[in-house]
C-alpha positions as CSV (number, residue, x, y, z in Angstrom):
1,X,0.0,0.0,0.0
2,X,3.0,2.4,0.4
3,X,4.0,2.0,-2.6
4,X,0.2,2.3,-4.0
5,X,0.2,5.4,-2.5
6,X,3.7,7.1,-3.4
7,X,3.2,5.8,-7.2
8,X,-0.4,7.8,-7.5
9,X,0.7,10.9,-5.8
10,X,3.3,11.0,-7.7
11,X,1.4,10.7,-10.9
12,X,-1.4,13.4,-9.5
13,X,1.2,15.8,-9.0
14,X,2.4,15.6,-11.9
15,X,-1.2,15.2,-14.0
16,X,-1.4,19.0,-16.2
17,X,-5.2,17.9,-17.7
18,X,-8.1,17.1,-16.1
19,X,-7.9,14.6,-18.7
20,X,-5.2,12.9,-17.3
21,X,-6.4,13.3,-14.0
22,X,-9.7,11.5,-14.4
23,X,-7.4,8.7,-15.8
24,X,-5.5,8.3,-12.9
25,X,-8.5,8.3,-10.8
26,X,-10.0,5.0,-13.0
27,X,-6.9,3.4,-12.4
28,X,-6.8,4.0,-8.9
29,X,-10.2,3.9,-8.0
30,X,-12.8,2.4,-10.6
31,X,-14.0,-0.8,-10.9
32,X,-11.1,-2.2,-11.6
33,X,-8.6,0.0,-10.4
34,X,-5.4,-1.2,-8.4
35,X,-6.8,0.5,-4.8
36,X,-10.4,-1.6,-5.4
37,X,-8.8,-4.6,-6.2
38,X,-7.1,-4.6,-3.1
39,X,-10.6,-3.9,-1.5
40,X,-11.6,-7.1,-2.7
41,X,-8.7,-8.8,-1.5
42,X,-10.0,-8.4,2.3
43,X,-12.6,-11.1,1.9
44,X,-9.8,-13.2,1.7
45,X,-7.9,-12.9,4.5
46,X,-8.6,-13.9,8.3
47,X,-10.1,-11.2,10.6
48,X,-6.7,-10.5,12.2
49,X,-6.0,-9.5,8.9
50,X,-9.1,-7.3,8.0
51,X,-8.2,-5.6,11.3
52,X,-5.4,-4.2,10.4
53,X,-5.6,-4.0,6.1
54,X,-9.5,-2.5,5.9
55,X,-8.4,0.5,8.1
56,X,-5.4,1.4,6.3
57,X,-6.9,0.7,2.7
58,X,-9.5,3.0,3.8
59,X,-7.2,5.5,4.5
60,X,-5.3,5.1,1.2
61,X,-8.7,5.6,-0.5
62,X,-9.8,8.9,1.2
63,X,-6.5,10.4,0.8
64,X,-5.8,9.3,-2.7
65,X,-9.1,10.7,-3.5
66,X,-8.1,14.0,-1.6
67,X,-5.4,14.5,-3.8
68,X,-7.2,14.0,-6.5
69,X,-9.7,16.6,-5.4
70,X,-7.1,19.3,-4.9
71,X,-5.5,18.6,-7.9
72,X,-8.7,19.3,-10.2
73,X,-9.3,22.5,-7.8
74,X,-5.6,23.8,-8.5
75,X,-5.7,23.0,-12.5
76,X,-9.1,24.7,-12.5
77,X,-7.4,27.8,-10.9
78,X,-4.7,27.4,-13.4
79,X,-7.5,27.5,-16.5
80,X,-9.4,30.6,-14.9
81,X,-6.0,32.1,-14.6
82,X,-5.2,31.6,-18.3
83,X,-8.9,33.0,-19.6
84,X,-8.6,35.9,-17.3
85,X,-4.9,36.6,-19.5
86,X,-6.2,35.7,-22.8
87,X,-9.7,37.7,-22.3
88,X,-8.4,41.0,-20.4
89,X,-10.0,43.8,-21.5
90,X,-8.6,47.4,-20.3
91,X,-11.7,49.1,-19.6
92,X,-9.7,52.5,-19.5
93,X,-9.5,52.5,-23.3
94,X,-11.8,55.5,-24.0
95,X,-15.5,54.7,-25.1
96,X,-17.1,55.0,-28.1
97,X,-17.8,58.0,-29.5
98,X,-21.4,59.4,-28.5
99,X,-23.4,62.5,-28.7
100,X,-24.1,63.4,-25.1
101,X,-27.1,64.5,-23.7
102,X,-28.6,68.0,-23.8
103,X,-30.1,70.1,-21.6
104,X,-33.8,71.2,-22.5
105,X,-34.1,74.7,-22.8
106,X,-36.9,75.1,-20.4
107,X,-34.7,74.1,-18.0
108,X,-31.6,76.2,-19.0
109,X,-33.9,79.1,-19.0
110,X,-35.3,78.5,-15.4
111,X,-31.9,77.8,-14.5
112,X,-30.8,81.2,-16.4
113,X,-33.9,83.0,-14.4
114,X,-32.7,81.6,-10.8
115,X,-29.5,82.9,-11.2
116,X,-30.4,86.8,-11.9
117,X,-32.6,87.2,-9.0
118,X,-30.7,84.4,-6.6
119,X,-28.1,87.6,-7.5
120,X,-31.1,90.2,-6.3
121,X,-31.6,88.4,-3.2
122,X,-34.8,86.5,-4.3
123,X,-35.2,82.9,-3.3
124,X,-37.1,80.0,-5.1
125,X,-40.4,78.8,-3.7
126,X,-42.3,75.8,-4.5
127,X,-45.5,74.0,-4.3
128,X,-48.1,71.2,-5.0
129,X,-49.8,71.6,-9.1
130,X,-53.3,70.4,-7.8
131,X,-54.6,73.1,-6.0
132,X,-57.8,74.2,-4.2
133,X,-59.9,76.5,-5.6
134,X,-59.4,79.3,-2.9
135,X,-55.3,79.0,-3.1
136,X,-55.5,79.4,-6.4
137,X,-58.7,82.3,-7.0
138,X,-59.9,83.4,-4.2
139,X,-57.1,84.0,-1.9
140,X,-56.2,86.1,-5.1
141,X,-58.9,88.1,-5.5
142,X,-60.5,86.6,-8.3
143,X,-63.9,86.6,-8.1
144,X,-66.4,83.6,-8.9
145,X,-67.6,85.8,-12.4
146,X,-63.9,85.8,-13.6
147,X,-63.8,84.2,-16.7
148,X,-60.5,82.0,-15.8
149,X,-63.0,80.2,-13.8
150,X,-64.8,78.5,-16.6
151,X,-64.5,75.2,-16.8
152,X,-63.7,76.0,-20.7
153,X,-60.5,78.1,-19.6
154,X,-59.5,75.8,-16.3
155,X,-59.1,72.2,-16.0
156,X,-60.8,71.0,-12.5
157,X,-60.3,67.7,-11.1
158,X,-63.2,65.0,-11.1
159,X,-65.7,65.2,-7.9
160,X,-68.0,62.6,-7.1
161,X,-72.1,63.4,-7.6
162,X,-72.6,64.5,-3.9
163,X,-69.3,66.0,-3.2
164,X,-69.7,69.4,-1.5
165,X,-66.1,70.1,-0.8
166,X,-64.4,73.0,-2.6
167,X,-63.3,72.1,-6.3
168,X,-59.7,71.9,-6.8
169,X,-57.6,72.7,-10.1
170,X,-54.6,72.2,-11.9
171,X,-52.7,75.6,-11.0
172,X,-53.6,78.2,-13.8
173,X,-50.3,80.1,-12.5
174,X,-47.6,79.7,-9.7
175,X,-49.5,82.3,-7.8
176,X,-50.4,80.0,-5.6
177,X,-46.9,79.4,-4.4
178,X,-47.1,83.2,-2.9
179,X,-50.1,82.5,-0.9
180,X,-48.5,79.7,0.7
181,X,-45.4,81.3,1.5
182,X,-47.2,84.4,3.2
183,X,-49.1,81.8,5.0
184,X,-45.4,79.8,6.2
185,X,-43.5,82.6,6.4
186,X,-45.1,86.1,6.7
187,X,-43.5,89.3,5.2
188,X,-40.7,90.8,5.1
189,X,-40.7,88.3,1.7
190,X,-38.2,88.2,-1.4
191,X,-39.0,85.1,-3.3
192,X,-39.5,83.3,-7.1
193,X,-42.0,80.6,-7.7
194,X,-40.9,78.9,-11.0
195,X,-42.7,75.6,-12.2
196,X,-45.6,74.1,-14.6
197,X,-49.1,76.1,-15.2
198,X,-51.9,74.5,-17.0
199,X,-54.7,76.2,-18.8
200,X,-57.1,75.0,-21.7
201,X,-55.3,76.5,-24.8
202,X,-53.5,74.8,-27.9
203,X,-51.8,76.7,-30.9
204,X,-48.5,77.7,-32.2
205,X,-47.4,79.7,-28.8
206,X,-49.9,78.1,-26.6
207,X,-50.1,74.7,-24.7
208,X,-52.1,73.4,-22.5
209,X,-49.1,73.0,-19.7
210,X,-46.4,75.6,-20.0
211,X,-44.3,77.3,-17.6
212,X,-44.1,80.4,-15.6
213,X,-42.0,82.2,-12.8
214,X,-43.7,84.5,-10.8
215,X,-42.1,86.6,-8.0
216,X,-43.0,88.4,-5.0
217,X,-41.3,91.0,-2.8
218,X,-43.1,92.0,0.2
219,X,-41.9,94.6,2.9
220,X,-43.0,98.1,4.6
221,X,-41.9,100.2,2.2
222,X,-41.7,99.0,-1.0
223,X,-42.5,100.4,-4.4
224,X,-42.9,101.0,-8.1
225,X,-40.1,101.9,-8.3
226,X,-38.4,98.9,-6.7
227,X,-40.7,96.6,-9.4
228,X,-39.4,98.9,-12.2
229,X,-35.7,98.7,-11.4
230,X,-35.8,95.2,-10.9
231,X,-37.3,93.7,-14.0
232,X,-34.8,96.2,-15.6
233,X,-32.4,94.6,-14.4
234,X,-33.5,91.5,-15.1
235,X,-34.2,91.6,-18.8
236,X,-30.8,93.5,-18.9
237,X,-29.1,90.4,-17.6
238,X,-31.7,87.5,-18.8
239,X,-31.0,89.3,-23.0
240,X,-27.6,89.8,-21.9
241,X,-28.1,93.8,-23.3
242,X,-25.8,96.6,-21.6
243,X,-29.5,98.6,-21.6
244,X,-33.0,98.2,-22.0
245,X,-36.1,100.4,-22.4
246,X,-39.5,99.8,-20.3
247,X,-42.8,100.8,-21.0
248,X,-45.4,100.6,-18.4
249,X,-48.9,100.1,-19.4
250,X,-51.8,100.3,-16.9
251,X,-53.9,96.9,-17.1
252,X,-56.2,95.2,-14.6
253,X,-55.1,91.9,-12.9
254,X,-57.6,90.9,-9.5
255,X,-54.5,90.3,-7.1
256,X,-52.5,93.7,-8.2
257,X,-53.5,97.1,-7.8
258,X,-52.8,99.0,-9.2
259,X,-51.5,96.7,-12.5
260,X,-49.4,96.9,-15.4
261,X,-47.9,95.4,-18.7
262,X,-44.7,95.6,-19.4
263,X,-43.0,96.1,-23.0
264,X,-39.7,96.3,-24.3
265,X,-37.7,98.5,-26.7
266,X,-37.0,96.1,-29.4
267,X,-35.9,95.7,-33.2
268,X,-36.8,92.4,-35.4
269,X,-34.6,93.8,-38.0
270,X,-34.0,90.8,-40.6
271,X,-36.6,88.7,-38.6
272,X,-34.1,88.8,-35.3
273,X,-34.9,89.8,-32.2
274,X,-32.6,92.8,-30.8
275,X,-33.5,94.0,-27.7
276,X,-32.8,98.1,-26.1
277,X,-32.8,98.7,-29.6
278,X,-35.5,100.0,-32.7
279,X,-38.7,101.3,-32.5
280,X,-40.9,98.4,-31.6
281,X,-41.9,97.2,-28.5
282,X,-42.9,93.8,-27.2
283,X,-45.0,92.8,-24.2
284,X,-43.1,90.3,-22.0
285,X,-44.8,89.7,-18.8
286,X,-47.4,91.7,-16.2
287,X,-46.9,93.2,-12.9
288,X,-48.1,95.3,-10.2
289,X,-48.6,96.2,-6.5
290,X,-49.9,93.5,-4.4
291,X,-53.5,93.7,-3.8
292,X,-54.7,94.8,0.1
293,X,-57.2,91.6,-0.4
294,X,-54.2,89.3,-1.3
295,X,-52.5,90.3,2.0
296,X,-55.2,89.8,3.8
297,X,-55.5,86.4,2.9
298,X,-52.2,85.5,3.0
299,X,-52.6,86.8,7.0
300,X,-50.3,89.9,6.8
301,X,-51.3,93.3,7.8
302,X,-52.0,95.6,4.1
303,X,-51.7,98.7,6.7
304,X,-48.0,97.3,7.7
305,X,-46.9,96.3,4.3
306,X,-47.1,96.4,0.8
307,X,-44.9,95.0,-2.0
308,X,-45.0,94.1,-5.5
309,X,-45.8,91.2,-7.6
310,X,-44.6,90.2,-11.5
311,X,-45.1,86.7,-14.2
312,X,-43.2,85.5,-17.1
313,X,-43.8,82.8,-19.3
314,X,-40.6,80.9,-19.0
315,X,-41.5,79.1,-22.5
316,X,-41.9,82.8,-24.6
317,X,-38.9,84.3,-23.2
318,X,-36.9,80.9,-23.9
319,X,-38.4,81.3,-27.5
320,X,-37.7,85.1,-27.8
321,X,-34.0,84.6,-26.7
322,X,-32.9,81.8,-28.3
323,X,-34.9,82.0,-31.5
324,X,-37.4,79.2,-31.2
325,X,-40.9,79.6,-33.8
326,X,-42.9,77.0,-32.5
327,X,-44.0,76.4,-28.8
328,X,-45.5,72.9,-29.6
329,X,-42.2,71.7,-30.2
330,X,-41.0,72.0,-26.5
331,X,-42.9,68.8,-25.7
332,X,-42.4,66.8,-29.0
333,X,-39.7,64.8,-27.6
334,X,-37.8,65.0,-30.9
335,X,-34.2,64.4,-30.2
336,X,-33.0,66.4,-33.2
337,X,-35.0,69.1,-32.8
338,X,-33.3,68.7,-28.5
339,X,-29.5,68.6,-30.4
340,X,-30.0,71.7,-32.1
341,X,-31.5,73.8,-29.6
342,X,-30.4,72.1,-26.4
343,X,-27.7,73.0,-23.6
344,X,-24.1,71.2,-22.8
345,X,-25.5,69.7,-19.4
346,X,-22.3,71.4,-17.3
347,X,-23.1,74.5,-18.7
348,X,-24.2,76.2,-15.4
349,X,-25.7,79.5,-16.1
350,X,-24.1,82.4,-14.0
351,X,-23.7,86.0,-14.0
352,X,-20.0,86.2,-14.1
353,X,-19.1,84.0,-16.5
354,X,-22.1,84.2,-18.5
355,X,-25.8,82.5,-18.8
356,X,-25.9,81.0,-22.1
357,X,-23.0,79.8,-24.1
């Protein structure tokens, strides 16, 4: 047996195939191998015998048979080895070459808007897009008559026959927002309220959801004046112009009193849009004095404070600046139309080194 067992560990050791390895193990330990023939053998002998041969064939068998298991274990190891060589693949090679995304330019443009008055000590409000009917009319002076009421200007939510509670809406504007603030955060207030409107309306520069930023500046003695500086200096830095020409028109919104429109000095000389220039002018958003009524129901004081309130459409001024005919195509989801008027995504507008590039 000693020499059963230094021949075949020998012969594992030096076994390089699994091949040969399953060979040696047939010849060791199959059916007719040299270790099981042995096995047979013990029938022969006396029981003094078996005492002493069954153990230590036994033990030949389990550690021939550990050998061989180490062996297979070690030559698999070797194989893996030898893929893992022959397969390498140096995943620092660069890529393939791909166009990379692009920013939408809705987004740039809030992101452009943010910046200016983030620079004028405004800060960005949010809040929910289903809203109640009073957040979004009555706490803003608009009475039940109005016609942004109707059902065929205003998309309502479904009620159940029998449902008494107030209606509630997709927001019509981010007015809203302002209410809620007030109501959080009382006045003194300097804030923005960016995000998605919704109103029944569908043509070349309506959609049915578009985008507006409103803002809001509330304090005890703020006026006119402060509104009329600060959208010049916005539409200075948002046109990217050294200097700009307002017009002030009086209008009539519920929540502003009193209200007005404001226009631009502009040129479309050779269908482009030049603005602090020519003798057109062009109607960009509305504004006003908060309304005594709108205080009240935001629960501040009218006879304490006052402020000023303003809306853009983030979509027209995004078409204005950059060029863009159609606002329909905003929501198309057409990737070329994305490449050729979309962002680089680490462009990040600022003032100093410049909002669109």
């Amino acid at each position: 047996m000693d020499d059963l067992k230094a021949k075949y560990l020998d012969l594992i050791g030096k076994a390089d195939t699994e091949s040969n390895l399953e060979d040696l193990r047939v010849a060791a330990l199959g059916k007719k191998g040299e270790i099981s023939l042995q096995m047979r053998e013990l029938g022969k002998m006396t029981p003094e015998e078996r005492q002493t041969a069954g153990p230590a064939l036994n033990a030949l068998k389990d550690e021939i048979n550990s050998a061989l298991v180490a062996k297979k274990a070690g030559l698999a190891d070797a194989a893996l080895d030898e893929r893992l060589r022959s397969e390498w693949l140096d995943v620092t090679l660069p890529s393939r070459d791909r166009k990379a995304g692009s920013i939408h330019p809705i987004t740039q443009v809030t992101e452009e808007v943010t910046a200016i008055f983030a620079d004028m000590g405004f800060s960005v409000a949010e809040g929910p897009q289903i809203e109640s009917d009073w957040y979004n009319f009555d706490a803003l002076n608009i009475p039940g008559h109005h016609p942004a009421r109707a059902e065929m200007d205003t998309f309502y939510t479904h009620r159940a026959e029998g449902d008494n509670r107030p209606p509630h809406v997709l927001r019509t504007h981010t007015s809203p927002v302002q209410i809620r603030s007030l109501e959080a955060n009382g006045a003194p207030i300097r804030i923005i309220c960016p995000g998605r409107v919704y109103r029944a309306d569908y043509d070349q520069t309506h959609t049915p959801m578009f985008h507006q930023v409103e803002g809001l500046a509330i304090d005890k003695d703020i006026s006119m004046a402060n509104l009329k500086w600060v959208l010049e200096e916005f539409v200075k830095a948002f046109f990217e112009v050294d200097d700009v020409e307002l017009r002030f028109r009086a209008s009539h919104f519920p929540f502003t009193e009193p209200s007005a429109e404001v226009d631009i000095r502009c040129s479309w000389e050779g269908g482009t849009l030049k603005v602090g220039e020519g003798d057109d002018w062009l109607e960009i958003l509305g504004s006003g004095m908060v309304h005594p009524k709108v205080l009240e129901a935001a629960g501040v004081d009218p006879s304490i404070y006052q402020g000023f309130a303003f809306g853009v459409g983030i979509d027209r001024i995004a078409m204005l600046k950059y060029g863009i005919p159609d606002l329909r195509a905003f929501f198309d989801s057409d990737l070329r139309w994305l490449r050729h008027y979309g962002f680089r995504s680490l462009d990040v507008p600022t003032l100093h080194g410049g909002l669109s590039k």
